[in-house]
VEXSEFI-557197 format. One record per atom (N, C-alpha, C): residue number from 1; z, y, x; residue in one letter. Coordinates in steps of 0.2 Angstrom, whole numbers, plus 5000, padded with zeros to 4 digits. Atoms other than C-alpha are relative to their C-alpha. Layout:
<atoms>
     k     zz     yy     xx   r
   NUM      Z      Y      X   A
...
</atoms>
This chain:
<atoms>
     k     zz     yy     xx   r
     1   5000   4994   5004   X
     1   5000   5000   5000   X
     1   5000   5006   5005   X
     2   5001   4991   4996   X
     2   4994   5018   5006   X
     2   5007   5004   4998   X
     3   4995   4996   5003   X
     3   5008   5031   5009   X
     3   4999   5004   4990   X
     4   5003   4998   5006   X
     4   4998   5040   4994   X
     4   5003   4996   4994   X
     5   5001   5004   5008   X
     5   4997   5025   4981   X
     5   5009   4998   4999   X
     6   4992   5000   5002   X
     6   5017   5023   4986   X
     6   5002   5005   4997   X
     7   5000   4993   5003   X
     7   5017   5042   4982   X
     7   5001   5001   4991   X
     8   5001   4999   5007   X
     8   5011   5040   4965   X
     8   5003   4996   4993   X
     9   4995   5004   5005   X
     9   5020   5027   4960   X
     9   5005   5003   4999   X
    10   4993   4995   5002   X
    10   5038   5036   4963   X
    10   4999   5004   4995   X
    11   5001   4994   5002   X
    11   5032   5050   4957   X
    11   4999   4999   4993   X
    12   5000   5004   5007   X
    12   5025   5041   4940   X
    12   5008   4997   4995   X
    13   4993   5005   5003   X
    13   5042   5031   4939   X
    13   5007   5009   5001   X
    14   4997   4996   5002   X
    14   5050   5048   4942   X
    14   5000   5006   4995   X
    15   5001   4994   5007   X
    15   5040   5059   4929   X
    15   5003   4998   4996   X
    16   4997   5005   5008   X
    16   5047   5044   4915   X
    16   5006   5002   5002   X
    17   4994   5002   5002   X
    17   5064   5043   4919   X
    17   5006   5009   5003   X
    18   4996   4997   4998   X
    18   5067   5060   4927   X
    18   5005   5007   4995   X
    19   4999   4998   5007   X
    19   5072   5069   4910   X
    19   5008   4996   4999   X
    20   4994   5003   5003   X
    20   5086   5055   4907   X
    20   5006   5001   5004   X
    21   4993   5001   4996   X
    21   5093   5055   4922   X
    21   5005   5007   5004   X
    22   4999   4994   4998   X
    22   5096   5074   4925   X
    22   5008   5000   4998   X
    23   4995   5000   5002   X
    23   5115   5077   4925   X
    23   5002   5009   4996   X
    24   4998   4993   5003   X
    24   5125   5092   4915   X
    24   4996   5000   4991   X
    25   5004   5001   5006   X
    25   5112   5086   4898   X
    25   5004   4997   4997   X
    26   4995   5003   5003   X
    26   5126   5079   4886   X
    26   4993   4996   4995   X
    27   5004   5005   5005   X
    27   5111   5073   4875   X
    27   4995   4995   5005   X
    28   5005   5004   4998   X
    28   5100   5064   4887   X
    28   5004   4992   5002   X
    29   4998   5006   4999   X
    29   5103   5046   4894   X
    29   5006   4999   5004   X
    30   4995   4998   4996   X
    30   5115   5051   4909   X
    30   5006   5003   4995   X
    31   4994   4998   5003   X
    31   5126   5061   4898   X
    31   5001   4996   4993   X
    32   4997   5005   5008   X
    32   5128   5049   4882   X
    32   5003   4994   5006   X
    33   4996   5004   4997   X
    33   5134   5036   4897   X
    33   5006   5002   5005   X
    34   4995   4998   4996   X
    34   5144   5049   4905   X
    34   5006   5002   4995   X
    35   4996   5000   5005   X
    35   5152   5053   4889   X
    35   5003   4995   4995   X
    36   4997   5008   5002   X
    36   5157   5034   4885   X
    36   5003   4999   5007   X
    37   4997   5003   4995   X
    37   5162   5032   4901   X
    37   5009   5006   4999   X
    38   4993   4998   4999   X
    38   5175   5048   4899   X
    38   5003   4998   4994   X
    39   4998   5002   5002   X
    39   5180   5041   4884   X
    39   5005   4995   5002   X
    40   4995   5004   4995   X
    40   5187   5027   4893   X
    40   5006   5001   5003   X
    41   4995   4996   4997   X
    41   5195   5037   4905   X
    41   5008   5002   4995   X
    42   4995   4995   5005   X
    42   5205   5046   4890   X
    42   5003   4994   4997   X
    43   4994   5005   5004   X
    43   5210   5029   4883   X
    43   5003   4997   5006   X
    44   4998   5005   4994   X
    44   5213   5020   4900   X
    44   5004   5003   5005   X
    45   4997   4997   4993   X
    45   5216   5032   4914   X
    45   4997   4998   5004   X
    46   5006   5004   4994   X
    46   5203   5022   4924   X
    46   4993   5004   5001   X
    47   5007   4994   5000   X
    47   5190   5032   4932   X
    47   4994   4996   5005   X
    48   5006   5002   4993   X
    48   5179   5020   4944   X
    48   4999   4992   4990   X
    49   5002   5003   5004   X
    49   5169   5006   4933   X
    49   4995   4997   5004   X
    50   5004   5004   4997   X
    50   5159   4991   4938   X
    50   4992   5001   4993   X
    51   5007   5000   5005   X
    51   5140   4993   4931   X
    51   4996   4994   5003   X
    52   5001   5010   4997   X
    52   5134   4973   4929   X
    52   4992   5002   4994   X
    53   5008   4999   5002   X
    53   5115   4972   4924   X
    53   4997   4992   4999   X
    54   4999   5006   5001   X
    54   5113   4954   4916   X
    54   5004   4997   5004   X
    55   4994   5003   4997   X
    55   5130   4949   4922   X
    55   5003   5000   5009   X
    56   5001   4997   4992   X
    56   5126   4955   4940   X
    56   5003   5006   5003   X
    57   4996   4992   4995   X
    57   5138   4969   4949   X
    57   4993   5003   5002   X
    58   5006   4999   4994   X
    58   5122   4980   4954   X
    58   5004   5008   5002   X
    59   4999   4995   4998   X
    59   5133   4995   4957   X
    59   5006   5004   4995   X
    60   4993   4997   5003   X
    60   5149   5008   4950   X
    60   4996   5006   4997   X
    61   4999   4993   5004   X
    61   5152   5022   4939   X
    61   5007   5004   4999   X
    62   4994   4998   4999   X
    62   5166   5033   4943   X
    62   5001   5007   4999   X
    63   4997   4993   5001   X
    63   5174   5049   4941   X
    63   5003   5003   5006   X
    64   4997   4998   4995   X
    64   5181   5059   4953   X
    64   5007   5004   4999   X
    65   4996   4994   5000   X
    65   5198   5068   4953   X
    65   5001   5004   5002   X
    66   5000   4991   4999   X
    66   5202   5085   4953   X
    66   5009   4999   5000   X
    67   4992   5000   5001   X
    67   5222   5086   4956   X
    67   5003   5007   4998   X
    68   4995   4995   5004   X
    68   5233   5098   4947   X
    68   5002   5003   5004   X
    69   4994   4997   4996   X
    69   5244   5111   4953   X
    69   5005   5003   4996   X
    70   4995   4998   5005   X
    70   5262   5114   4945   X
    70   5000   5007   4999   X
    71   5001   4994   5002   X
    71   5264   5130   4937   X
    71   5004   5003   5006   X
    72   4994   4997   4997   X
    72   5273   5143   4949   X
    72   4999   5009   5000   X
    73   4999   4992   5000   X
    73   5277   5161   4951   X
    73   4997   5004   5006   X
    74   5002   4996   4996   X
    74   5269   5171   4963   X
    74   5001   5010   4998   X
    75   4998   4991   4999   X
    75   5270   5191   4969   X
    75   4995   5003   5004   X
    76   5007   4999   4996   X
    76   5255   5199   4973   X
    76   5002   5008   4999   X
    77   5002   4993   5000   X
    77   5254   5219   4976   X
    77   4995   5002   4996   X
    78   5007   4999   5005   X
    78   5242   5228   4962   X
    78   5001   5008   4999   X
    79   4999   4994   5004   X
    79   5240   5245   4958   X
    79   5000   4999   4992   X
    80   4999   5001   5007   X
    80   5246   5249   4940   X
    80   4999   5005   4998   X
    81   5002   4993   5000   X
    81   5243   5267   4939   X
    81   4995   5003   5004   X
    82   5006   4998   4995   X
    82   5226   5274   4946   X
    82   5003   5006   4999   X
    83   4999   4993   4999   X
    83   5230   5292   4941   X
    83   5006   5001   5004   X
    84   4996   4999   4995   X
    84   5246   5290   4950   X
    84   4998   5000   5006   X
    85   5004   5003   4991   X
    85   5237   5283   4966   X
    85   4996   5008   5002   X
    86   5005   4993   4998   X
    86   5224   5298   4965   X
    86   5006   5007   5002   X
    87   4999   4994   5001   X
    87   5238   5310   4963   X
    87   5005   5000   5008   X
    88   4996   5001   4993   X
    88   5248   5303   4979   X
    88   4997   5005   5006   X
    89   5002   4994   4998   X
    89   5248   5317   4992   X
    89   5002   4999   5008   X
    90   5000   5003   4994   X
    90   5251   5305   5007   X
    90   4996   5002   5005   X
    91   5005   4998   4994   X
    91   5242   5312   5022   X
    91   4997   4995   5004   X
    92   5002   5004   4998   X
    92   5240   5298   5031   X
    92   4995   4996   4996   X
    93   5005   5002   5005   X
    93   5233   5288   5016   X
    93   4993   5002   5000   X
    94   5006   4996   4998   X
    94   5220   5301   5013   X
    94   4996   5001   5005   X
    95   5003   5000   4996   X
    95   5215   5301   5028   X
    95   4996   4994   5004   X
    96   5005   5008   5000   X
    96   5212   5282   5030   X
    96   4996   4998   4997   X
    97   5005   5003   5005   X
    97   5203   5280   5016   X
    97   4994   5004   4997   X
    98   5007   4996   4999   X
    98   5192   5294   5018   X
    98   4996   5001   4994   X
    99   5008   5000   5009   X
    99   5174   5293   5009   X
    99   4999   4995   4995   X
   100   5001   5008   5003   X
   100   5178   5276   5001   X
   100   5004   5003   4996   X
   101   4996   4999   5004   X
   101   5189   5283   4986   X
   101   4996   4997   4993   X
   102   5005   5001   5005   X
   102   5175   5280   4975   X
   102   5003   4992   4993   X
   103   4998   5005   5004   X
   103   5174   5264   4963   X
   103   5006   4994   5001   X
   104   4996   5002   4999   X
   104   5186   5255   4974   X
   104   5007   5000   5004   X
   105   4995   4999   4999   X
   105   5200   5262   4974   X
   105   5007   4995   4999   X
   106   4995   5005   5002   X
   106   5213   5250   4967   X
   106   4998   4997   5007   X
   107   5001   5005   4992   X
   107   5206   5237   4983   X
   107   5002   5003   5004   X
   108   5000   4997   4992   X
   108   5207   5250   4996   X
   108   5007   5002   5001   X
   109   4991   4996   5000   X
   109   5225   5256   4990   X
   109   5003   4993   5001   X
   110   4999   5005   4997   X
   110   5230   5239   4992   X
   110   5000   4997   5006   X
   111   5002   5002   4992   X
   111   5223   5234   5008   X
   111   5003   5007   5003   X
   112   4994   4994   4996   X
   112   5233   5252   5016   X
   112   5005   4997   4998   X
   113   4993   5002   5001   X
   113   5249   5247   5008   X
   113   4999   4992   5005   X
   114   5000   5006   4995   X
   114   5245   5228   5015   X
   114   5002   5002   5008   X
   115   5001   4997   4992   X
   115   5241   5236   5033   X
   115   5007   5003   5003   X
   116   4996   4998   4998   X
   116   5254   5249   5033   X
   116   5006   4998   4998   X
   117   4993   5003   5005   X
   117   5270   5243   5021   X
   117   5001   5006   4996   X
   118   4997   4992   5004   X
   118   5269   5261   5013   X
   118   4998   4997   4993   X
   119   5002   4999   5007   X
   119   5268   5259   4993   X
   119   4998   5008   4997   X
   120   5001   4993   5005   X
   120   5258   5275   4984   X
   120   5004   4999   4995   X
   121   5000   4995   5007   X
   121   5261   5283   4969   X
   121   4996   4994   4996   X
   122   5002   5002   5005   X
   122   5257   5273   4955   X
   122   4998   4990   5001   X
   123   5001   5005   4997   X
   123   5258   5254   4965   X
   123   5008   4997   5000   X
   124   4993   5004   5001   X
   124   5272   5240   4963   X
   124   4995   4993   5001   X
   125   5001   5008   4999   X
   125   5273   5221   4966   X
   125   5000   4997   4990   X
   126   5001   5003   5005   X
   126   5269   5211   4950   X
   126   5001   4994   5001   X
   127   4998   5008   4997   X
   127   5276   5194   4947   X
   127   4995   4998   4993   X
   128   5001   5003   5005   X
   128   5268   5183   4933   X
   128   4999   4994   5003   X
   129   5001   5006   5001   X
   129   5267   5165   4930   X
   129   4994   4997   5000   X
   130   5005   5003   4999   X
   130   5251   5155   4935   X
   130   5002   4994   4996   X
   131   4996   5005   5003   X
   131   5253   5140   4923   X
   131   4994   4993   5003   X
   132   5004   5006   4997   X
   132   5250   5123   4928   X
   132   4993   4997   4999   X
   133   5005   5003   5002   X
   133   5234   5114   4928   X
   133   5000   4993   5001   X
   134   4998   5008   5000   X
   134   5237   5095   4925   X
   134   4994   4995   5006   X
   135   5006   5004   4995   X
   135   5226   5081   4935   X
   135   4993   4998   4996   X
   136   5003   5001   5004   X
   136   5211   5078   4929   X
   136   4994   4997   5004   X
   137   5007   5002   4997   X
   137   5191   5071   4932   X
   137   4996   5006   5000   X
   138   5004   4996   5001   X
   138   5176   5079   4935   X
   138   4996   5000   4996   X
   139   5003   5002   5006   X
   139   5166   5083   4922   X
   139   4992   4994   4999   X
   140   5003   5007   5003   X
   140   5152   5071   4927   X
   140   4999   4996   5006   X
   141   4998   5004   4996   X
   141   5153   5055   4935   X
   141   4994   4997   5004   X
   142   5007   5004   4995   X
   142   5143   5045   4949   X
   142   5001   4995   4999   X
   143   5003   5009   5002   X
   143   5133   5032   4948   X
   143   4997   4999   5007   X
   144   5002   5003   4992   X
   144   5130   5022   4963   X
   144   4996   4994   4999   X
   145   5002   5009   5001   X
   145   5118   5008   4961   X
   145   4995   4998   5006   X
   146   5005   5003   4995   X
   146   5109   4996   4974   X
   146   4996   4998   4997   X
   147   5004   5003   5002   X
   147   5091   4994   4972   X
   147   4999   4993   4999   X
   148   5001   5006   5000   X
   148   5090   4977   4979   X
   148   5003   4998   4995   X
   149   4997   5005   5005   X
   149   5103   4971   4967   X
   149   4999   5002   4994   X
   150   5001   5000   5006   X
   150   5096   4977   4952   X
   150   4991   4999   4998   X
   151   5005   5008   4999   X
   151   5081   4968   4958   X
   151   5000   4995   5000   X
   152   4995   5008   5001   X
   152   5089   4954   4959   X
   152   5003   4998   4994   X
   153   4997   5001   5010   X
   153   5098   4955   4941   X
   153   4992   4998   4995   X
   154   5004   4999   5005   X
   154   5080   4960   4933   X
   154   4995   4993   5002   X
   155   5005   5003   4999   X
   155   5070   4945   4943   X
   155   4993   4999   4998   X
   156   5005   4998   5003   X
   156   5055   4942   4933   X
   156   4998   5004   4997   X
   157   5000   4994   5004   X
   157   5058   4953   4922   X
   157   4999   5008   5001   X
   158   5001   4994   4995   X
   158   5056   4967   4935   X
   158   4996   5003   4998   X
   159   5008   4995   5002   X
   159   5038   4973   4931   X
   159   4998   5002   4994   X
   160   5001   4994   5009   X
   160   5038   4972   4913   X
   160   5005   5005   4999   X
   161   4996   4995   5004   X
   161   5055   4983   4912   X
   161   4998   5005   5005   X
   162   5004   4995   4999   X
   162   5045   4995   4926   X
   162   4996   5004   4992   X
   163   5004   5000   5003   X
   163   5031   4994   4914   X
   163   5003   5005   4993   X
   164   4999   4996   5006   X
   164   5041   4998   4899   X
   164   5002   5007   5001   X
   165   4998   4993   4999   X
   165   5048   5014   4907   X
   165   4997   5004   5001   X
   166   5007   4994   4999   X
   166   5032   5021   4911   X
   166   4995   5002   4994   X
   167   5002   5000   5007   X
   167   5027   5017   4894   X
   167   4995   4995   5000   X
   168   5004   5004   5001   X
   168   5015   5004   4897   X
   168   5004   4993   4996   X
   169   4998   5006   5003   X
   169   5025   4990   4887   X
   169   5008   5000   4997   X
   170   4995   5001   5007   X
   170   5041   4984   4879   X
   170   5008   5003   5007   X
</atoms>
């Protein structure tokens, strides 16, 4: 077989099936088995999956985990008052911050206070509660299959269920 006539194959057998197998499509073939497989998960907790093709292991289907972080508090510096900030009569400030006063001002008064330790006019520490984010999956799972083995499962029946996929048969 000529590189070419391999060419055309692939590419044939990827024009048929490449629609199904696109991920992030809930309606197409990959997402209706990505959305039975999270089902599972939701009733199981199980995120890895043996995929058997006439009774044949030819490869998995799995999830991956995303791990949680407990909720916790944090304290981060904010301006909370722009018109205070503007009205601060700081010399130094002013001076460092020069021709940049413009749209980002709340940033730049923050990075001075960082730099210096000086807090403006119209600037304080903010505390608030980050809330937890439990453990969970990614939303879509991988499928890992070996060609040879699922040439191996389809045996003779290889060429017709090509066949079928390209539309020439059942």
């Amino acid at each position: 077989m000529t590189d070419i006539e391999r060419l055309a194959i692939e590419q044939a057998i990827y024009n048929a099936i490449g629609a199904d197998l696109k991920t992030g499509v809930p309606d197409n073939l990959r997402g209706k088995v990505n959305a039975g497989y999270r089902e599972l998960y939701e009733l199981t907790g199980a995120t890895g999956f043996e995929v058997r093709l006439n009774g044949q292991k030819v490869g998995t289907y799995g999830f991956s985990k995303v791990k949680g972080t407990p909720e916790r508090t944090v304290t981060e510096l904010r301006v909370v008052d722009v018109d205070a900030l503007r009205a601060d009569e700081s010399d130094e400030f002013n001076d460092w911050l020069g021709a940049w006063l413009g749209d980002h001002l709340s940033e730049l008064a923050v990075q001075y206070a960082t730099e210096t330790g000086e807090l403006l006019d119209g600037m304080e520490y903010v505390t608030e509660t980050v809330p937890a984010v439990p453990d969970a999956i990614r939303p879509n799972g991988t499928l890992r299959v070996q060609p040879e083995k699922v040439a191996a499962a389809l045996g003779p029946a290889l060429p017709s269920t090509i066949a079928g996929l390209l539309g020439g048969g059942e």
